[in-house]
C-alpha positions in Angstrom: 78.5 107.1 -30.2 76.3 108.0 -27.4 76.4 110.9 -25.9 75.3 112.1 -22.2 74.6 116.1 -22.3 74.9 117.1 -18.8 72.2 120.4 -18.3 69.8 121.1 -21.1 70.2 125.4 -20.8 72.1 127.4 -23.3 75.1 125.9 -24.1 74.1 122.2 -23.3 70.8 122.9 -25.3 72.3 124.4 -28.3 75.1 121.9 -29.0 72.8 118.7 -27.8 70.1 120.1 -30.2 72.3 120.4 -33.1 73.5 117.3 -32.8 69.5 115.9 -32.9 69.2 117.7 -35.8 71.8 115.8 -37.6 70.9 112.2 -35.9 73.5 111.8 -33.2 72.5 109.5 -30.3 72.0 112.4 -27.6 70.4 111.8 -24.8 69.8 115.4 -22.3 70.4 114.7 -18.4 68.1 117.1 -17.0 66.2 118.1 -13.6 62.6 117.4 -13.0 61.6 121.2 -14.0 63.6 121.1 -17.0 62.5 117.8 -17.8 59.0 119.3 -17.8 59.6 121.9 -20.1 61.5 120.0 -22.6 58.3 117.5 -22.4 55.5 120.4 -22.8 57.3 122.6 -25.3 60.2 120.8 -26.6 64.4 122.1 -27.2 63.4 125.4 -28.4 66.9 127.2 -30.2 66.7 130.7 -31.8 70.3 131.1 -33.4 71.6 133.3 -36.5 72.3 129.7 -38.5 68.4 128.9 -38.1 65.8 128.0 -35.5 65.1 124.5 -34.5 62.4 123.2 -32.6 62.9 119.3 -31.1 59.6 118.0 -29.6 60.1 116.2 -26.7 63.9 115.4 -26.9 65.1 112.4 -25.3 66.0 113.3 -22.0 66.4 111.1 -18.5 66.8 112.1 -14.4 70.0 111.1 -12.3 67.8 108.0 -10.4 67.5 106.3 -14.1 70.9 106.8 -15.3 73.0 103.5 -16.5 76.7 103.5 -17.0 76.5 103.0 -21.0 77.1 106.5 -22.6 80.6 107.1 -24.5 80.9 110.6 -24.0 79.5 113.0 -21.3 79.6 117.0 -22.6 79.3 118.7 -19.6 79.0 122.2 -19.9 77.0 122.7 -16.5 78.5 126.3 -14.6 81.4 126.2 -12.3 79.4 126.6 -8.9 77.2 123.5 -10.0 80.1 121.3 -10.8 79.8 119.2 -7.4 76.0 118.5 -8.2 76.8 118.0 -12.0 79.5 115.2 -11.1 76.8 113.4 -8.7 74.1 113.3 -10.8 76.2 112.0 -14.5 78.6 109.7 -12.5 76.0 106.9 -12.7 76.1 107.2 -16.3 80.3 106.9 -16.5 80.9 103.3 -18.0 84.3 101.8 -18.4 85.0 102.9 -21.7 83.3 106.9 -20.7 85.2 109.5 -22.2 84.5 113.4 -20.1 84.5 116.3 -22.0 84.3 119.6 -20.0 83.4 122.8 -21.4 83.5 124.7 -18.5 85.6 128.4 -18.0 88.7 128.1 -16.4 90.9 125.0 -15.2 90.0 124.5 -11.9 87.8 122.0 -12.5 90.1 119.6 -14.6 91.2 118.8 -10.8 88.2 117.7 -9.7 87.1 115.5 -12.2 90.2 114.1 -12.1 90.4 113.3 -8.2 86.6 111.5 -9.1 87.5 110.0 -12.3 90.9 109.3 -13.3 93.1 112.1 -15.2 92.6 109.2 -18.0 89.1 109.9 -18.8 89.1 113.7 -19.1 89.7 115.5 -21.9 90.5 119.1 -22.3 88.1 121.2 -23.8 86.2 125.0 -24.4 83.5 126.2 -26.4 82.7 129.6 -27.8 79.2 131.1 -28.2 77.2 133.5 -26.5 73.8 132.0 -25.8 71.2 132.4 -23.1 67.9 131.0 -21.8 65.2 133.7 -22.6 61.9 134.1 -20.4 60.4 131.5 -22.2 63.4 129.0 -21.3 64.3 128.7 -25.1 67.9 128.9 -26.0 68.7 132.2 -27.7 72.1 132.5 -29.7 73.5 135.9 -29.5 75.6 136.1 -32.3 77.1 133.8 -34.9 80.1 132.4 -33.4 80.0 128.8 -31.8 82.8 126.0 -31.8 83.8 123.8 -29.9 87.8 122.9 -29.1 89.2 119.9 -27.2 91.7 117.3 -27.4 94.0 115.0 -25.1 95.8 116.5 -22.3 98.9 115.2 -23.5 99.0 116.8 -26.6 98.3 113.2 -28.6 96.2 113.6 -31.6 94.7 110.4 -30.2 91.9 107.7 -32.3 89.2 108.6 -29.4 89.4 112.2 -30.2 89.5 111.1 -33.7 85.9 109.5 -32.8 84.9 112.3 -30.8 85.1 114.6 -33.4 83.5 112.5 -36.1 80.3 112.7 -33.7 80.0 115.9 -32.9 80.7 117.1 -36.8 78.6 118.0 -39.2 76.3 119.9 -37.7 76.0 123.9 -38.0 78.9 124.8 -35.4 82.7 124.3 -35.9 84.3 121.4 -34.2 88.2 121.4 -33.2 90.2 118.4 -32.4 93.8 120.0 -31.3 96.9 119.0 -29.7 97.4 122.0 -27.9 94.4 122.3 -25.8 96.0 123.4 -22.4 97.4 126.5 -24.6 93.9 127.1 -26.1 92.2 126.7 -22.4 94.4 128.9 -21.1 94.4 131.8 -23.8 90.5 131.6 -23.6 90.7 132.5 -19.9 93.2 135.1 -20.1 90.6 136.7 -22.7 87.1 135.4 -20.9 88.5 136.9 -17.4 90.4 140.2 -18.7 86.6 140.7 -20.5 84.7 139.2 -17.4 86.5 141.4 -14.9 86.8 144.9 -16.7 82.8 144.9 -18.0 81.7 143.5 -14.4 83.5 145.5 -12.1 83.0 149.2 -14.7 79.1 147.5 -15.4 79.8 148.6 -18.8 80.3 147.1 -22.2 84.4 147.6 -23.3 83.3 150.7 -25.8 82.2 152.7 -23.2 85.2 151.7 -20.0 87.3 152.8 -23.5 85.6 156.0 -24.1 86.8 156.6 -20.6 89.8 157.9 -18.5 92.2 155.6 -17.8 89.7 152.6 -19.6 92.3 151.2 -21.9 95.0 151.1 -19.5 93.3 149.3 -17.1 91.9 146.8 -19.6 95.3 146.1 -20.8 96.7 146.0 -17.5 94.2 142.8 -16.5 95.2 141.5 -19.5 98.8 141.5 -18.5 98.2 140.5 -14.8 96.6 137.5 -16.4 98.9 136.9 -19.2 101.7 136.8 -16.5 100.2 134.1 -14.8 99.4 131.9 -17.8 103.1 132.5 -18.5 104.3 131.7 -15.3 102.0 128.3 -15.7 103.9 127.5 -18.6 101.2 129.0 -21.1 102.6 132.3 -22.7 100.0 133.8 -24.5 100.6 133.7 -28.4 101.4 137.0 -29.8 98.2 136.8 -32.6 96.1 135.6 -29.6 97.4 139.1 -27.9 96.5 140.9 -31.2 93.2 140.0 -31.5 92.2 140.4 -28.0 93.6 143.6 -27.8 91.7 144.7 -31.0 88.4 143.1 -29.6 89.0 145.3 -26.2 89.9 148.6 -27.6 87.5 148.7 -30.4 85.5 151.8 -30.2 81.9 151.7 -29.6 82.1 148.3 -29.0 78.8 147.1 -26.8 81.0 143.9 -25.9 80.5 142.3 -23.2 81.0 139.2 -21.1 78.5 136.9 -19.6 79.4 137.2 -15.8 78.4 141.3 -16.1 75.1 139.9 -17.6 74.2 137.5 -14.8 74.9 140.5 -12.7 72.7 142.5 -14.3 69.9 140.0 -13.9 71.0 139.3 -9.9 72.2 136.1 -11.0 74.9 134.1 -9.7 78.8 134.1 -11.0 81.5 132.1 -11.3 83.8 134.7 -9.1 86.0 131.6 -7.8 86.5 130.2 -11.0 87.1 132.8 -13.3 88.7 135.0 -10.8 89.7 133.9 -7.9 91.6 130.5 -9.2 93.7 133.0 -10.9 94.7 135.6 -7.9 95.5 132.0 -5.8 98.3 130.7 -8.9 99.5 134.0 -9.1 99.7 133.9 -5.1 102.0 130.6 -5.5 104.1 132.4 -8.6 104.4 135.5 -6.7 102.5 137.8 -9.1 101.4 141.0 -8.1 97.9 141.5 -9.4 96.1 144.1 -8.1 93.8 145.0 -10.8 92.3 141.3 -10.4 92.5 141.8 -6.6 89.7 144.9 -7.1 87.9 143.0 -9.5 87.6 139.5 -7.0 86.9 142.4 -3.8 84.2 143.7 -6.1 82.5 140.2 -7.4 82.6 139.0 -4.2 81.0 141.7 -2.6 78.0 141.2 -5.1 77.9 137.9 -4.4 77.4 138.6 -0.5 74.9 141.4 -1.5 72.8 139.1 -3.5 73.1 136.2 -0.8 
């Protein structure tokens, strides 16, 4: 199978590289700067399950892209999605298969309306990774899976194929039927974590350690929950458990990507993670003012930062 990584940064560089390590056919789409780097110093990963370093891995700009991959991974963030889609739609053949690993579910829409419902699956990943000074690919802890399957709930032969590819290598691979149910827990959790570290700029041990912290991290858990709910999505109770006990666990230094990029004056997904969910709970007729502060307050950076 070939596969098209779209972005070789954290998380496209850590699964792509894995998958070189165990002889998949994985080619990186890249930039011209990245493309450089990759070239000079190679796919650099430091990770907990070992560190692996891939001279020169194959890699190729939007201008020389032909439409013969099987499966694009694109795990490119949400604000680049409209650049992402013009650079790999070359590469989309007739047979192509899309698998997104992006936050949210905003952007199942818009590769639908520029591919065909058909073609993309449903899929998440979990792992904490980041691009260090250096521009090597630094794994922050152990965890890293990845999740997907047909929207339909199929077990289906593709995704069969699919996850005969990606396996074997060092992280977890997930072929499920309810997707749309894991998609949709993963955001209630990513954005309930998102939210309360970004707006407090403080890991979920210390908001706990203070007044009022645990209430209002539950209460943005429920905001959200209500709207996965109202989406047909309830969150399961042992999905509840565990993100309750990841929340409220004391001295925890837990926190989410978005307060990161903050911290470093990066940019954030406030739309996606955020504000996609205050607009459905706007058409369900949700109240959700704890997300409204936390949308007020991303955006507000956002402007700051320009």
């Amino acid at each position: 199978m070939r596969i098209l990584v779209v972005g070789a940064g954290a998380i496209g560089g850590y699964f792509g590289g894995r998958l070189l390590q165990i002889g998949r056919d994985v080619t990186f789409l890249v930039r011209p700067r990245r493309a450089e780097e990759l070239k000079r110093d190679g796919l650099v990963i430091k990770s907990p399950h070992g560190d692996l370093t891939i001279p020169n891995p194959p890699a190729v700009q939007a201008a020389d892209l032909k439409p013969d991959y099987d499966l694009v991974l694109l795990s490119c963030k949400a604000f680049d999605l409209d650049d992402a889609i013009a650079s790999f739609a070359v590469g989309v053949g007739p047979n192509t298969v899309i698998l997104p690993l992006l936050n949210g579910l905003k952007h199942l829409d818009v590769l639908d309306a520029r591919f065909g419902r058909e073609r993309v699956l449903g899929g998440q990943c979990v792992i904490a990774a980041m691009l260090d000074a250096q521009r090597h690919v630094v794994q922050l802890a152990p965890m890293n899976a990845i999740t997907f399957g047909e929207r339909d709930g199929s077990l289906s032969d593709r995704g069969g194929a699919i996850a005969q590819a990606l396996g074997g290598s060092s992280f977890e691979v997930h072929q499920v039927g309810e997707i749309l149910q894991e998609m949709w827990e993963k955001w209630v959790f990513l954005a309930s974590l998102a939210g309360s570290t970004s707006l407090m700029r403080a890991a979920t041990g210390d908001i706990l350690a203070a007044p009022g912290g645990a209430d209002f991290m539950l209460g943005v858990v429920g905001e959200i929950s209500a709207i996965a709910t109202a989406a047909g999505h309830p969150p399961r109770e042992a999905f509840l458990q565990r993100t309750r006990g990841m929340l409220l666990a004391e001295g925890s230094k837990l926190t989410a990507s978005m307060f990161r990029d903050i911290q470093a004056g990066a940019q954030i997904e406030a739309d996606h993670v955020i504000g996609d969910l205050i607009a459905r709970a706007e058409a369900a007729k949700i109240e959700v003012p704890r997300l409204r502060v936390i949308y007020t307050h991303l955006k507000a950076y956002e402007r700051q930062r320009g």
